[in-house]
Backbone bond lengths (Angstrom), bond angles and torsions (degrees), N, CA, C in turn:
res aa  C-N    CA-C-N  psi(-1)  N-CA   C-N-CA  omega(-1)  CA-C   N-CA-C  phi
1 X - - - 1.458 - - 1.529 109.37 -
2 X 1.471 126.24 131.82 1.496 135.24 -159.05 1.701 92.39 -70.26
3 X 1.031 148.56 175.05 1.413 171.77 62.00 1.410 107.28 18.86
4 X 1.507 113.67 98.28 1.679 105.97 172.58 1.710 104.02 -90.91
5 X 1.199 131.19 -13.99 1.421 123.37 -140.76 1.568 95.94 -157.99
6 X 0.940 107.23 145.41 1.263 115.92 169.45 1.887 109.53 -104.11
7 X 1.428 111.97 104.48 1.954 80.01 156.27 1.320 112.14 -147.50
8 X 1.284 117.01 -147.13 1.528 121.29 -169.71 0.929 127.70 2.19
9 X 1.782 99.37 -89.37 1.566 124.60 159.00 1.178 130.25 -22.25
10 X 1.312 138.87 -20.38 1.015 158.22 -136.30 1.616 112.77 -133.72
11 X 1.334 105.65 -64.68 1.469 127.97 -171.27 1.644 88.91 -81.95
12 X 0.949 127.30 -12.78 1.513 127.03 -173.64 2.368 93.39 -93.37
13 X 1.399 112.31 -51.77 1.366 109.98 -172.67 1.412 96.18 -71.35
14 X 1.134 131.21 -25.89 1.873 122.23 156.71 1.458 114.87 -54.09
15 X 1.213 113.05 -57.25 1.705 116.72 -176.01 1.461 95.75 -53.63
16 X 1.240 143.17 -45.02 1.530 125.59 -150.38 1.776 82.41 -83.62
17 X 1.176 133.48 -46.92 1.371 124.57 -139.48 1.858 83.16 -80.72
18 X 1.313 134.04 -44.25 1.316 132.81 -179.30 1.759 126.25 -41.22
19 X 1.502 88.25 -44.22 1.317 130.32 -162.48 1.855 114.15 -69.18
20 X 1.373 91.86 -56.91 1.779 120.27 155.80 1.954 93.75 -59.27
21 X 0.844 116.98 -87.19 1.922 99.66 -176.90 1.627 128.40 -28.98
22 X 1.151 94.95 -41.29 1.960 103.08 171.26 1.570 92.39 125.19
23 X 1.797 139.89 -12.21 0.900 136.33 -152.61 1.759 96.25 -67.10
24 X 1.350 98.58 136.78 1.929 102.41 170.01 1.916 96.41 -66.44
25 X 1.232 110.50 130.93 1.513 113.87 154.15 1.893 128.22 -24.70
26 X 1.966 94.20 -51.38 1.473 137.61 175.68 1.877 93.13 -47.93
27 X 1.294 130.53 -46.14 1.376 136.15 -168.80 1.592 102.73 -80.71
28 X 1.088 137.01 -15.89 1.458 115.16 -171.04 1.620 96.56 -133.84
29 X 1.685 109.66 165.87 0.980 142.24 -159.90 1.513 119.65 -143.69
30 X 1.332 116.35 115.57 1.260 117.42 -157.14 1.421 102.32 -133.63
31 X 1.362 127.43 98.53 1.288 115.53 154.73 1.404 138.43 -69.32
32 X 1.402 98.39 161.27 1.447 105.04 -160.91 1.924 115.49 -86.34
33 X 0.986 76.23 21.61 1.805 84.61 -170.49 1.503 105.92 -127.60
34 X 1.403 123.62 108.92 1.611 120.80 171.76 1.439 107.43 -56.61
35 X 1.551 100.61 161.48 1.570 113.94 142.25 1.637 119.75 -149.14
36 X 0.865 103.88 -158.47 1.657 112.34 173.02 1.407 103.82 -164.20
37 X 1.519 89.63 122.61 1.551 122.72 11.52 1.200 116.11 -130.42
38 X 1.821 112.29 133.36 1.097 125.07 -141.29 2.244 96.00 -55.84
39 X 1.379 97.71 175.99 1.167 106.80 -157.65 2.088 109.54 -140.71
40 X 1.245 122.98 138.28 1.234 116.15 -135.69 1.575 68.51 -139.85
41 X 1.520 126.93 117.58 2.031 123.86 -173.69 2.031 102.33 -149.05
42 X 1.615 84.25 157.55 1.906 64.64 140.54 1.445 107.95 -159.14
43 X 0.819 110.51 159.75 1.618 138.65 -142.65 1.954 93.06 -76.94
44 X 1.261 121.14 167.72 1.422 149.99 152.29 1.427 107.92 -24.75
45 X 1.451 98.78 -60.37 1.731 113.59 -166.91 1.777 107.52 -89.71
46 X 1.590 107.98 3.02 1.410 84.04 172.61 1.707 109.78 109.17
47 X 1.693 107.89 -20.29 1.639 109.40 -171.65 1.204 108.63 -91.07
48 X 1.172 125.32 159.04 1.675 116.47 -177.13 1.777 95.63 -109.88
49 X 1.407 92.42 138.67 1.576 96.95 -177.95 1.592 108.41 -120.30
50 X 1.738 104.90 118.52 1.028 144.00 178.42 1.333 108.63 -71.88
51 X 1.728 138.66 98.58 1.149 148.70 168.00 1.515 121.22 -102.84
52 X 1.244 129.64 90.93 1.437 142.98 -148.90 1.864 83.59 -77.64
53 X 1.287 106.62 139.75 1.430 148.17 171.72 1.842 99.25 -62.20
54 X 1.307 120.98 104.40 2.019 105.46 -171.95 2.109 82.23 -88.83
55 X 1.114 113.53 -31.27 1.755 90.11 -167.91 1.560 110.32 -87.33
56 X 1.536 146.13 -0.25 0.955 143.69 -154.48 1.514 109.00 -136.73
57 X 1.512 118.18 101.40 1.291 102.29 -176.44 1.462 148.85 -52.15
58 X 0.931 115.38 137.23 1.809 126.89 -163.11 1.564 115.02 -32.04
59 X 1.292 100.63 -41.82 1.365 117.17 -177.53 1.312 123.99 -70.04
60 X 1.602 116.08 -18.06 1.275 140.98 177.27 1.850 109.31 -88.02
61 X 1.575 92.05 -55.85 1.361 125.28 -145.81 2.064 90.30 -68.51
62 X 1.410 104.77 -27.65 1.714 124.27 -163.86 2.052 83.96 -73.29
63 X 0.833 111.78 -61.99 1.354 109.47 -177.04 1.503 117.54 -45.51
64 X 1.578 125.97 -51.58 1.348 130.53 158.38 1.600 119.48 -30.08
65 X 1.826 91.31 -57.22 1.540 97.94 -176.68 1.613 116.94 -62.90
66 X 1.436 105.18 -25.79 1.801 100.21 -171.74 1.484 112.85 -77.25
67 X 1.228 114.22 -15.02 1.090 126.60 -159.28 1.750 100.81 -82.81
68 X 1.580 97.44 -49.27 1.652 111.74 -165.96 1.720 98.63 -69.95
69 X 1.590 100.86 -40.15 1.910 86.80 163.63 1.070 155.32 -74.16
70 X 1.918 100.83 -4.47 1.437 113.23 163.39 1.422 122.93 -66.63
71 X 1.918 93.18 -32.69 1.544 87.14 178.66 1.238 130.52 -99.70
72 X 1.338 112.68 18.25 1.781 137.28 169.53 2.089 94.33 -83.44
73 X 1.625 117.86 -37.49 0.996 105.82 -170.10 1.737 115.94 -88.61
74 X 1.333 88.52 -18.40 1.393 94.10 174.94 1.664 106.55 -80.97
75 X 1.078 123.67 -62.26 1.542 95.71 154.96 1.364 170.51 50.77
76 X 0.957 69.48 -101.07 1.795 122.96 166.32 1.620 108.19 89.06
């Protein structure tokens, strides 16, 4: 079943996986609305924007995302 919503639960299994990287909370941006396929960016100002995956579960989908932010941090 797709992901209509993003909440707590959710934005909370992001915070731990962010949190474990060193990322400040203050740096990312997470909307509350899935899509697919979710999308791992960073913004104008510098924030990285966190777009949760609605067809691929979170638990899966969290691994994709850590991955796509190492290489936003590597980067630079």
């Amino acid at each position: 079943m797709a992901l209509q919503i993003i909440r707590m639960n959710e934005i909370n299994q992001i915070f731990a996986v962010i949190d474990r990287m060193g990322i400040s909370r203050e740096a990312v941006e997470i909307p509350l609305g899935p899509e697919t396929p979710g999308t791992v960016s960073k913004t104008p100002k510098g924030k990285f924007r966190i777009v949760v995956d609605a067809d691929v579960p979170l638990d899966q989908w969290l691994h994709t995302m850590e991955a796509e932010l190492k290489k936003l941090l590597a980067a630079g």
